[in-house]
C-alpha positions in Angstrom: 164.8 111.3 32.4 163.1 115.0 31.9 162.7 117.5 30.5 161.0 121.1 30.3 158.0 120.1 29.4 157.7 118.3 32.9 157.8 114.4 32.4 159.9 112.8 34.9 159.5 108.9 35.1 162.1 108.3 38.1 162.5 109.6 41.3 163.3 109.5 44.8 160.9 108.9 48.0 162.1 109.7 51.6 159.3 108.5 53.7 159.3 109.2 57.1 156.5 107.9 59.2 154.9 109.3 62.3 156.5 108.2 66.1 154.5 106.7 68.6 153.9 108.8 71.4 154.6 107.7 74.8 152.6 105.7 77.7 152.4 107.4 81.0 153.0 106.7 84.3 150.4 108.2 86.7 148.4 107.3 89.8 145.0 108.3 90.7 144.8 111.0 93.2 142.2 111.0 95.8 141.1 112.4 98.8 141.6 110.0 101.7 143.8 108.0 99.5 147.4 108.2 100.1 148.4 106.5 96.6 145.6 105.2 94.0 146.0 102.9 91.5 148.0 103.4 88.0 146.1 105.5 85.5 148.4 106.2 83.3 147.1 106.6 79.5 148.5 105.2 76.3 150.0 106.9 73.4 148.4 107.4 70.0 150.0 105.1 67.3 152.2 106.9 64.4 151.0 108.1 61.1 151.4 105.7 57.9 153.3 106.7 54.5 150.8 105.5 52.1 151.7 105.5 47.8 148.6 105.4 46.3 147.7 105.0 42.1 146.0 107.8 41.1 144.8 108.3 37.3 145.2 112.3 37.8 148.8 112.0 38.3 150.8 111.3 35.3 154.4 111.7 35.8 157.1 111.4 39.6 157.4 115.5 39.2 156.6 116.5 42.0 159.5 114.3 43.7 162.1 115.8 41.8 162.9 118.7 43.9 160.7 117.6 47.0 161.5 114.1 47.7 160.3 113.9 51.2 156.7 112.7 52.8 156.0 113.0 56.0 153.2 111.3 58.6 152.4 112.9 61.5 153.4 111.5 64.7 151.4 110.3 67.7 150.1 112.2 71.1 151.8 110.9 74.5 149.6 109.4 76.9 148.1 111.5 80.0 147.3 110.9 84.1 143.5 109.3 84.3 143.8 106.9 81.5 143.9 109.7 78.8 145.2 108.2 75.3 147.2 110.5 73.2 145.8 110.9 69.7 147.1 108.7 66.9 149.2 110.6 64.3 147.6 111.5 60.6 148.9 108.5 58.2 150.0 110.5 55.0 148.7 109.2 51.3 150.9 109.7 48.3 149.9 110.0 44.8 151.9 108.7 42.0 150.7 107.5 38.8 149.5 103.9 37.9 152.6 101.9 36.4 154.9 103.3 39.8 157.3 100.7 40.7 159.0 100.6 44.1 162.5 99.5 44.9 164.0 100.5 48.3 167.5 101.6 48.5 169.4 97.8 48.0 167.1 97.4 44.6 164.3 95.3 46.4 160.8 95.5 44.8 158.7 96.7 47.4 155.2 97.1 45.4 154.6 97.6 41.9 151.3 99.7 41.4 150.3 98.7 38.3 146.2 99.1 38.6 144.4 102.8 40.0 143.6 102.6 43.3 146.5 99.9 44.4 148.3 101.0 47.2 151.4 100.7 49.5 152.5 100.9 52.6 155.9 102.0 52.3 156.5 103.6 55.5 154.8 102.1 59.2 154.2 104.3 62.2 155.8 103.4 65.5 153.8 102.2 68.0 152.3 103.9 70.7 153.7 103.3 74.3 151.4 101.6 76.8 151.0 103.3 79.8 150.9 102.2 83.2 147.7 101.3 83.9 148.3 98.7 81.6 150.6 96.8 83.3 148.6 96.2 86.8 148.9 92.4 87.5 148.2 90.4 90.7 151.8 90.5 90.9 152.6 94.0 90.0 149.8 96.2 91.9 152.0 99.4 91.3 153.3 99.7 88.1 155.7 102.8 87.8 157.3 102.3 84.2 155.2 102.7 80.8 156.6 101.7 77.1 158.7 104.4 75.2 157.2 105.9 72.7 158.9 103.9 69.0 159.8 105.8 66.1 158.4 105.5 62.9 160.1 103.7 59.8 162.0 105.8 57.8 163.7 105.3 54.1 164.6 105.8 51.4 163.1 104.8 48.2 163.6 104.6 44.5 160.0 105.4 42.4 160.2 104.2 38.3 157.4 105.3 35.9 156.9 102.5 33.3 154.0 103.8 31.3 150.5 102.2 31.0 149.5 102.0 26.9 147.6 100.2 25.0 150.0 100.2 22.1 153.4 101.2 22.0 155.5 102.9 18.7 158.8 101.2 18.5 161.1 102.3 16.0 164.6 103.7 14.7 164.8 107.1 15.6 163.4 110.0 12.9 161.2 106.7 11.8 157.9 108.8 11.7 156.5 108.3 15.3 155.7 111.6 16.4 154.1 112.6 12.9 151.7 109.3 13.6 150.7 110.0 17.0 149.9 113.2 16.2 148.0 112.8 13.5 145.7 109.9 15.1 145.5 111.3 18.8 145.7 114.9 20.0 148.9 114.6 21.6 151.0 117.2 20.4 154.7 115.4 20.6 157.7 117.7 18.8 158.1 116.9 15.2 161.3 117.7 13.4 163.6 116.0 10.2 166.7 114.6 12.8 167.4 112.3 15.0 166.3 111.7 18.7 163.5 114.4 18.4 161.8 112.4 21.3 163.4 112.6 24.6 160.7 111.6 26.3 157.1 109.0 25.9 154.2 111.1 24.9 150.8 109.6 25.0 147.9 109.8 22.9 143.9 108.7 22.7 143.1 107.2 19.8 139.1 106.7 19.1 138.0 104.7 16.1 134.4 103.4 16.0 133.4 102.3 19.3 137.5 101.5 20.4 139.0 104.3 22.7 142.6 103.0 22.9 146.5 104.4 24.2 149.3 104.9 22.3 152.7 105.9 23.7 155.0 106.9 21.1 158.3 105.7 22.7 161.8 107.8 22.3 163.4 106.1 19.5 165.7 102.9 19.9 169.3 102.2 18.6 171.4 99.2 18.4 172.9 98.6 21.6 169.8 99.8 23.3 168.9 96.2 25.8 172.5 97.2 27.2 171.9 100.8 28.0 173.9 102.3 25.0 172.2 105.8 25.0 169.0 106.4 27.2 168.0 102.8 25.9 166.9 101.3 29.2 165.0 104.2 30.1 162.7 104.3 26.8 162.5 100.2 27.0 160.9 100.2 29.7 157.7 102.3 29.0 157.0 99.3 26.5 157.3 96.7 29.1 153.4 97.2 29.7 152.1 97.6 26.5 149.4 95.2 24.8 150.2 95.6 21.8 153.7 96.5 19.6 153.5 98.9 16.1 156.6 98.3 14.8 157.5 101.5 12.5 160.4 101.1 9.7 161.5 104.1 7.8 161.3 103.7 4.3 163.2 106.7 3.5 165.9 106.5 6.3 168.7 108.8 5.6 171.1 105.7 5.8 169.6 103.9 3.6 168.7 101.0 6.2 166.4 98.3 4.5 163.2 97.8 6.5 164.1 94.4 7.1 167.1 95.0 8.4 165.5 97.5 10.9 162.9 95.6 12.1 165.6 93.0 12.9 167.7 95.4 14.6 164.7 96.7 16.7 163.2 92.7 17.5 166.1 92.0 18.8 166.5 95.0 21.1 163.3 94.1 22.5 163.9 90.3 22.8 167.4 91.1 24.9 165.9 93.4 26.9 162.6 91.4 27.9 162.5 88.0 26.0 158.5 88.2 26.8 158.1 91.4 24.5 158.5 89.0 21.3 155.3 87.3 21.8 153.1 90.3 22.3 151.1 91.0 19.5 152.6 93.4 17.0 152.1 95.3 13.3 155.0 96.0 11.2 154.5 98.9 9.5 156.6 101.1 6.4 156.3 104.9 7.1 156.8 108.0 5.0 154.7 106.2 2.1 154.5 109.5 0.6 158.5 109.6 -0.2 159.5 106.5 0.2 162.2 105.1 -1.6 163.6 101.4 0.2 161.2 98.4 -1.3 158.7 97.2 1.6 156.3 94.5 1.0 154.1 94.8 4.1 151.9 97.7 5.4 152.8 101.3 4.0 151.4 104.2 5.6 152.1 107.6 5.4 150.8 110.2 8.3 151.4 113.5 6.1 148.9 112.4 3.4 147.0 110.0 5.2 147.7 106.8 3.1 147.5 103.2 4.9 146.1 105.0 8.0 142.7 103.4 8.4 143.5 100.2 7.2 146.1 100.2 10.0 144.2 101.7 12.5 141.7 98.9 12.1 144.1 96.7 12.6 145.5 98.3 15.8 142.2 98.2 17.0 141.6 94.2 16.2 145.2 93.6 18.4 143.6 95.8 21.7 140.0 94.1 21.5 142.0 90.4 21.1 145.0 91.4 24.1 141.7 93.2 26.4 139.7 89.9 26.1 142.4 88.0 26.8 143.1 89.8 30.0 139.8 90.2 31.2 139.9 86.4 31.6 142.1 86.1 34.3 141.7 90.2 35.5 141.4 91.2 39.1 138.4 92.5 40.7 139.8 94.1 43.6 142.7 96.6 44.3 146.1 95.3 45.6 147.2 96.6 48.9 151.1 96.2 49.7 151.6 95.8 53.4 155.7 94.8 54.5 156.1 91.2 56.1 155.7 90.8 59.7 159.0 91.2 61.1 160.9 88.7 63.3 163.9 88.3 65.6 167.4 88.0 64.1 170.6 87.1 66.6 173.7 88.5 65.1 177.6 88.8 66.5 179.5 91.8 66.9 183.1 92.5 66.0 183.3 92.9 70.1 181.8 89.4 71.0 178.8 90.6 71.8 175.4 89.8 70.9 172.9 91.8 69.0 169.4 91.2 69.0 167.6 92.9 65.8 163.7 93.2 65.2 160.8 95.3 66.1 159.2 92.9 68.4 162.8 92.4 70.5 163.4 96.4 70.7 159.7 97.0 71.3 160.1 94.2 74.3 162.6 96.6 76.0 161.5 100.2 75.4 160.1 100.9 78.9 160.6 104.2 81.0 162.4 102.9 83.5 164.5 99.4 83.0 166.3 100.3 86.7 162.5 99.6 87.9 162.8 95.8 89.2 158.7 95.4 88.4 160.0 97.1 84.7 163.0 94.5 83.9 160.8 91.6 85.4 158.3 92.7 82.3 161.0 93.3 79.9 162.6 89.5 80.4 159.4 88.1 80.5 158.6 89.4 76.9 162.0 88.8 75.4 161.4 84.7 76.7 158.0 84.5 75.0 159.6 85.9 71.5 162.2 83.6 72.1 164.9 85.4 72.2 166.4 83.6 75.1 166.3 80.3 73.1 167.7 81.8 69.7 170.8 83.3 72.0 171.3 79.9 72.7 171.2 78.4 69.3 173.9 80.9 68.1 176.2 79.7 71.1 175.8 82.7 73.5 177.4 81.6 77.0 176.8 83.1 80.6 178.4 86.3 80.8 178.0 87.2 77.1 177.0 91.3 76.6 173.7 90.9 74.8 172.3 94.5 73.2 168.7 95.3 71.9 168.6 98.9 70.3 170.3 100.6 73.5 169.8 98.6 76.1 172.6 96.3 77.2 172.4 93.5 79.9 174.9 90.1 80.6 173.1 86.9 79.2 172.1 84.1 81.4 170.8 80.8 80.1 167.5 79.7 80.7 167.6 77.2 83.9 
């Protein structure tokens, strides 16, 4: 949802993270020495995709036509046990209230608070080099670890807006004339329909309260089930402290305000049960011309009638809802990091075996696999994951191809 005035509240990420860079294989060169030991350096690690809250940002614009983010990736790994420098992680602003869903709908962080952050992308590794692997066993080490790539995805962004107080209402029910005339927002105000296409927000100061209103686009029937742009306004109230709940008195259908508010509760209530037990004002707008009987609050933003008494009220709800949140509220940020991963065994249409995982595909990403000393290592790392054990579980048999990322061997049990 946009428009020309440049509000965009969803969007799409591709974050690509920095690859590793690779080890080396190197031996010393000296005089009077026909072949020195290994020396080969490691390489730098890839940079990180970072999404970070930031109160300067207020909308996913900048996505719209440039979706992609980009870390930098990591230096190989050089002769005398030179390491390559690690790539530059990347950090991404987006504004507090982003949620993140990867491409199958998953929630991967929701960065409700400034300063919360995500890691949405991880760089690869960098590849040890050779030098590393000098055991009593091995005195001559002429593989290293390929350099891995860095994660790369796809990711779906969702503004839902951060207020204090949120105007829900019919459309043409008066919200735009009341925001602007308490806050300076400057929303479009005209006499039809749907004049809001997208949340505006506005500061409202009264005595020593500073409070947020977002005047939200207005709701129809139908809305909890998408019917127009519902879910897309509905959800910029999900946050919200408090509810003003604005029924026309002078609706050009004649629509009692009871009837409305009815209409609009229980839009909320099908969309997010949990939205009926926030704190809310009903109020009657367009005082000044009304002509539908309304026995509760009456305001009227062109002449100014009802507006502090409501105000004061609004205020009352945001002091209660603040003081009930600062009970329980956090004192730190929140940092989203992805689970470790593990090792999965899966069976291909072709009977073979295919081992999934970081850890497994890192296991086997060496220079040179034809190098005995090389495979030795490799099978040696794949037994302490496991792997060997969860072949056998799934019922691998002798013989069986087995394949981690492009490496392919025949499986043997463990004796």
């Amino acid at each position: 949802m946009s428009s020309s005035s440049g509000f965009v509240d969803e969007a799409q990420l591709h974050a690509k993270a920095g690859d590793g860079g690779a080890g080396s294989v190197s031996f010393r060169r000296e005089a009077h020495v026909s072949k020195g030991g290994p020396d080969g350096g490691d390489g730098g690690k890839g940079g990180d995709v970072w999404l970070v809250a930031d109160p300067n940002v207020a909308s996913l614009l900048s996505f719209r036509d440039h979706p992609h983010r980009r870390a930098g990736n990591g230096k190989h790994g050089a002769g005398k046990k030179r390491n390559g420098a690690a790539g530059d992680d990347i950090v991404v602003s987006v504004p507090p209230g982003t949620v993140v869903r990867d491409s199958s709908g998953e929630l991967v962080a929701d960065l409700v608070s400034i300063g919360d952050r995500a890691l949405v992308a991880a760089g690869g590794a960098g590849g040890r080099g050779n030098a590393r692997f000098l055991s009593n066993r091995r005195r001559a080490p002429a593989f290293a670890e390929q350099a891995e790539k860095g994660q790369e995805r796809w990711l779906d962004l969702e503004l839902k807006l951060m207020a204090d107080v949120a105007l829900v209402g019919f459309p043409n029910a008066g919200k735009s004339t009341f925001i602007s005339a308490v806050s300076a927002a400057k929303p479009k105000v005209a006499d039809y329909p749907f004049t809001t296409l997208e949340p505006h927000l506005g500061v409202v100061r009264r005595g020593g309260t500073e409070f947020v209103i977002a005047d939200i686009p207005g709701l129809i029937e139908g809305a909890a089930e998408g019917k127009g742009l519902g879910h897309q306004f509905l959800r910029h109230i999900e946050r919200a402290r408090a509810l003003l709940v604005m029924l026309d008195l002078a609706a050009m259908d004649a629509t009692p305000p009871e009837e409305q508010q009815t209409v609009l509760l229980n839009e909320l209530g099908n969309y997010r049960p949990e939205l009926l037990t926030r704190p809310r004002l009903a109020v009657g707008t367009k005082a000044d011309i009304a002509e539908l009987p309304w026995d509760g609050e009456r305001i009227s933003a062109a002449t100014g009638t009802g507006m502090d008494r409501v105000l004061d009220k609004l205020v009352q709800l945001v002091d209660e809802a603040r003081r009930a949140e600062a009970v329980v509220e956090r004192t730190s940020v929140v940092v989203h990091r992805p689970a470790a991963e593990g090792v999965d065994i899966t069976r291909e249409d072709d009977g073979s075996w295919r081992v999934l995982g970081r850890p497994a595909e890192r296991a086997v990403a060496l220079s040179d696999l034809t190098d005995a000393g090389a495979m030795d290592y490799a099978q040696g790392r794949l037994r302490r994951l496991g792997v060997f054990r969860a072949l056998a579980r799934a019922g691998a048999r002798e013989g069986d191809t087995v394949r981690i990322a492009s490496f392919n061997f025949d499986y043997e049990p463990d004796r």
